[in-house]
Each structure stands twice: as C-alpha cells, then as structure tokens.
N, C-alpha and C positions, 0 to 999 in steps of 0.2 A: 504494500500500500504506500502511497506516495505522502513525504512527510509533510504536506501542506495538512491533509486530511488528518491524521496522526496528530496534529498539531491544533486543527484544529476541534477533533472531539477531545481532546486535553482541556482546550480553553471550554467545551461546553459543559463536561462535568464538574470542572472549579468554578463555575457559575451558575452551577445545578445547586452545589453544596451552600455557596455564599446565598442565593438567595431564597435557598429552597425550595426549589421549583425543579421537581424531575423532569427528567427527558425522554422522549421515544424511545423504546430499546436501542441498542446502536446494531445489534443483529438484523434487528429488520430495515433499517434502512441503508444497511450494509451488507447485506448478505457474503459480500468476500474477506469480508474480515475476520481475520484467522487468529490463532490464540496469540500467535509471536508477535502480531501485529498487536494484539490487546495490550499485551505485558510494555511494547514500546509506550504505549500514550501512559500506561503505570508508571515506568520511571521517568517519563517527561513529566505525567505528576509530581513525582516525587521529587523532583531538581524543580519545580517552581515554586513549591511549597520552602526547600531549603531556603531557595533566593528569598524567601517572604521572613524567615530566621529561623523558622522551624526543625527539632534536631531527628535523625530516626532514633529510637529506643530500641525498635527489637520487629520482629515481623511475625504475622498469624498463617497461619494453613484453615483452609474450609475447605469443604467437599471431601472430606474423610471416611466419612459413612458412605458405605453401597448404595443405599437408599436412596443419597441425593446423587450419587456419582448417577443411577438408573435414572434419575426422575431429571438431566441436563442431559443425560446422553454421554457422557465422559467415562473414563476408566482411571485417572488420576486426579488426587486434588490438585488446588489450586491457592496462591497466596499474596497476600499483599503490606506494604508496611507500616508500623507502629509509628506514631510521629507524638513527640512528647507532650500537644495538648491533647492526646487523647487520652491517655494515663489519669485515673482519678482512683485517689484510693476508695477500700469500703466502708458505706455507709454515708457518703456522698450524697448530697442530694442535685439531680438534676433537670434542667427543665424542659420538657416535653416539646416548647416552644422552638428548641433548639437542633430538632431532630423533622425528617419527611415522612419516613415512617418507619420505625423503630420497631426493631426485636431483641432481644436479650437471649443469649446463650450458655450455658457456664462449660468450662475448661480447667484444666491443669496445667497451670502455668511453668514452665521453667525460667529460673533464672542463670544462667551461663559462668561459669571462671574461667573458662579460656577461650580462644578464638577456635570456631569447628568452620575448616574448608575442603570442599568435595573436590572430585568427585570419591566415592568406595566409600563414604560414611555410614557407620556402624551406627544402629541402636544403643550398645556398648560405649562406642566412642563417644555417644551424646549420652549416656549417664557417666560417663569418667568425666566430662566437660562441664557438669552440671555443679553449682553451687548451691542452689535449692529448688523446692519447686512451690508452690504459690497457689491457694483457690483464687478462683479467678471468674469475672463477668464479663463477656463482650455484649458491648452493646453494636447491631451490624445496625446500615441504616443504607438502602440503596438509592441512586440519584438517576438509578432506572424508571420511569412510571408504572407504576403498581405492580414492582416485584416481578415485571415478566423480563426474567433474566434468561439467556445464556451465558454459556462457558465466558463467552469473549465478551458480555456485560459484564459480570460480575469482575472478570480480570483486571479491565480495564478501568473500574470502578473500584480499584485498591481493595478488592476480596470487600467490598460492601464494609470497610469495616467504617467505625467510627467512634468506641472509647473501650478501654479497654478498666476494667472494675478491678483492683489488687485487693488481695485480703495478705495474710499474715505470713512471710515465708516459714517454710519446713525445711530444717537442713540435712533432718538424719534418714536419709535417702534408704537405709539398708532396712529401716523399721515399716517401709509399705509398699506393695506390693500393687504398684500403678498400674497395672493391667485391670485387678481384681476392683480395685478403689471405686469402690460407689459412689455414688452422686445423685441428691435428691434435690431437685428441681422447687421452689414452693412461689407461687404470686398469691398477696397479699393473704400468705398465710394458709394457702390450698397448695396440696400437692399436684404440678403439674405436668411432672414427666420422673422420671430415673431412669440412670443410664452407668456404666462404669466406663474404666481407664480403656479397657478393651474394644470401644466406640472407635476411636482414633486409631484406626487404622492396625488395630490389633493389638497397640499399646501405644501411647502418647510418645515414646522415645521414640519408638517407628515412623512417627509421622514427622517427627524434627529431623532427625537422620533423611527424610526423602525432602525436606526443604531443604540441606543445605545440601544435598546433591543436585538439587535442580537446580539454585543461585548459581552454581558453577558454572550451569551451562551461560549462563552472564556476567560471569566474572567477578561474581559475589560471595561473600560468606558470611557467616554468623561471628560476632563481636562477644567480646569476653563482657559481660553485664549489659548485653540486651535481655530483653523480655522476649519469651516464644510462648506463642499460642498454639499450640498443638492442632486445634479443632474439636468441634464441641461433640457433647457425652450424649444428646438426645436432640430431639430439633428445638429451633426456638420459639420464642412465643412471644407474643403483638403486645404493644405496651400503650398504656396512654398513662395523661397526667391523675395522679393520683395513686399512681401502681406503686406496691414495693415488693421487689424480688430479693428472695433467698436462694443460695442456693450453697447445701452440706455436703461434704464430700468426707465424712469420716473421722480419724484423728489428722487427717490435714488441716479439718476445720473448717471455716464458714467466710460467705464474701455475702454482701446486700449491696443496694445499688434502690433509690426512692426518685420518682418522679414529680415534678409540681407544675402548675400550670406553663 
C-alpha cells in the first residue's frame, strides 16, 4: 500500500481517538489492506504519538483465545503498544466521557528484568526474564465504528487498546502456577465471566514469548521494565458510566478499575 494512504488512515484514527468519533472499518473500505500494511500505520502511530512526548511502557497481545482467533478469521494473535498515559493504577476512577466504546478485560500482567529479543524465544526464557507478574485490567476501546473489526482494524488501531489497570506486583514467580491461575471476572459486584492463565494461548508466558518473536520480524524487542499484556483470561465486557469492575485472580490478588460520568 502506498505510504500517502498508510499515512493517511494514521492521521484518521488519531483523530478518531482525539475527538471520538469512530470510523468506517478500514477493511471495508480497503479491502487490500493487508496485516503488514496494518502494523505500518501502528508504528507511524506510535512515532506520532512519541513526537507528541509520549513514552512506550510495554506492549499487549489480543487475539489469544481460538474463539476470537475463529470469530476474525486468523490463526495468530495480534499486538499493539502501551504508551505511559495509559497506565492507571487500581482503583482509579475513570470517566466514561473519555472512552467511544469501552470494554474491560482482565490479564496477567508481566513485568520484565531484562531485555527479551527474538527470534527462538522461549516461554522459559520469558519466565527467566521476568521480575514479577501483576493483576491487571485492560480497558480496549476501538476507533473502529461499532466494533466491526478485522485483523487489519484492530492492528492498525494499536490492538484496540486504551489503558491498561495495574494492581499489586507478585514477585515469587515459583509459588503459582500461571497456567492453572484462575480468574474471576465481577461488574458491579456480579460475577461475569472466569477464565484461567491457560486462556492465553496455553499459558500467559507462551503468548509473551510469540510477541517478542514477532517484534523481530520489525526489529523490535521487549525492554527490561516494560509492562506485557499477555491477553485476556475470558472475553470482555461493555462498560458504561457508573460501572465498577473487579477482577480476582487468586493469591496474585485483585485489580478494580470504576467508571463516572
């Protein structure tokens, strides 16, 4: 694809974002637009957003479950980056106002001690790399209109993300069994999904190990104290103002995240 066009659906999703106002899928009114071509208008995001002072922190994987990998048509996830106003810790309160149309997701977050770069990365290697791991809430929010995504929407829409929820790191990595690691999902106090570690892609280390093998293929890696988002434990769920999310993940503990007009 030719970079005027590349350049210019760049300029329409940061314009999507600032004023809230989604856009036509970019699949259908592009039907040649391919995932490589996606991931380009993603790091011309991301180099515009730097120029604006913004830092990366760490980067997310979605599309980790079969279910959603079936229901887009894809066979691998997909990922995009953390930028440090998305980071809000837990118990935050945030405003509804601020979001197109918001869901909330919960994850098992890592947090990294050394730089991990591919290609051949190990699961192994990204728990030897790991300094803790973190509950954690994404909030996704797409500047697709009404969620009618493909691959190459969501791609180039920085994996939908939009804040990332921390709750309390965990350092003693040998006391749980993040495959196993439950996770109980609760809005406004109802339980609304459970899911475990074994969702992302068979374990949550499995799915950071296939990001920073794919970064390679762009000449990227993972940084010693970025934040990784694995991919989330169940689907997510639609949030409006007044909502507040929990979500338990065991002896890792608890992250919430509250919505206001």
């Amino acid at each position: 694809m030719q970079k005027q066009v590349i350049s210019k659906l760049t300029e329409e999703l940061l314009e999507a974002e600032e004023k809230l106002t989604p856009v036509e899928p970019l699949s259908t009114r592009f039907p040649e637009l391919s995932v490589k071509d996606s991931y380009e208008i993603q790091l011309e995001w991301v180099e515009r957003k730097l120029e604006e002072g913004r830092i990366v922190i760490g980067k997310k994987v979605g599309l980790t479950s079969k279910a959603m990998q079936n229901l887009l048509g894809v066979d691998e996830p997909d990922y995009g980056h953390l930028l440090d106003h998305m980071k809000v810790s837990t118990g935050a309160v945030l405003s509804r106002k601020d979001f197109i149309q918001p869901k909330v997701e919960a994850e098992i977050g890592f947090i990294l001690k050394d730089d991990l770069q591919g290609p051949n990365v190990t699961y192994i290697d990204v728990l030897m790399a790991t300094e803790a791991i973190v509950p954690t809430l994404e909030v996704i929010d797409s500047r697709i209109e009404d969620w009618k995504i493909q691959l190459v929407d969501t791609v180039a829409d920085n994996g939908s993300s939009a804040r990332a929820v921390v709750g309390k790191p965990f350092y003693e990595l040998d006391q749980i069994d993040l495959r196993m690691l439950s996770m109980t999902l609760l809005k406004n106090g109802e339980i609304t999904a459970t899911g475990a570690g074994a969702a992302a892609l068979g374990h949550p280390a499995h799915a950071v190990a296939w990001l920073v093998n794919k970064l390679a293929d762009y000449g990227m890696s993972l940084k010693a104290g970025e934040l990784i988002l694995p991919g989330a434990l169940s689907g997510a769920i639609d949030i409006d103002s007044g909502d507040e999310v929990t979500a338990t993940f065991g002896k890792l503990g608890t992250v919430s995240i509250s919505f206001c007009e």
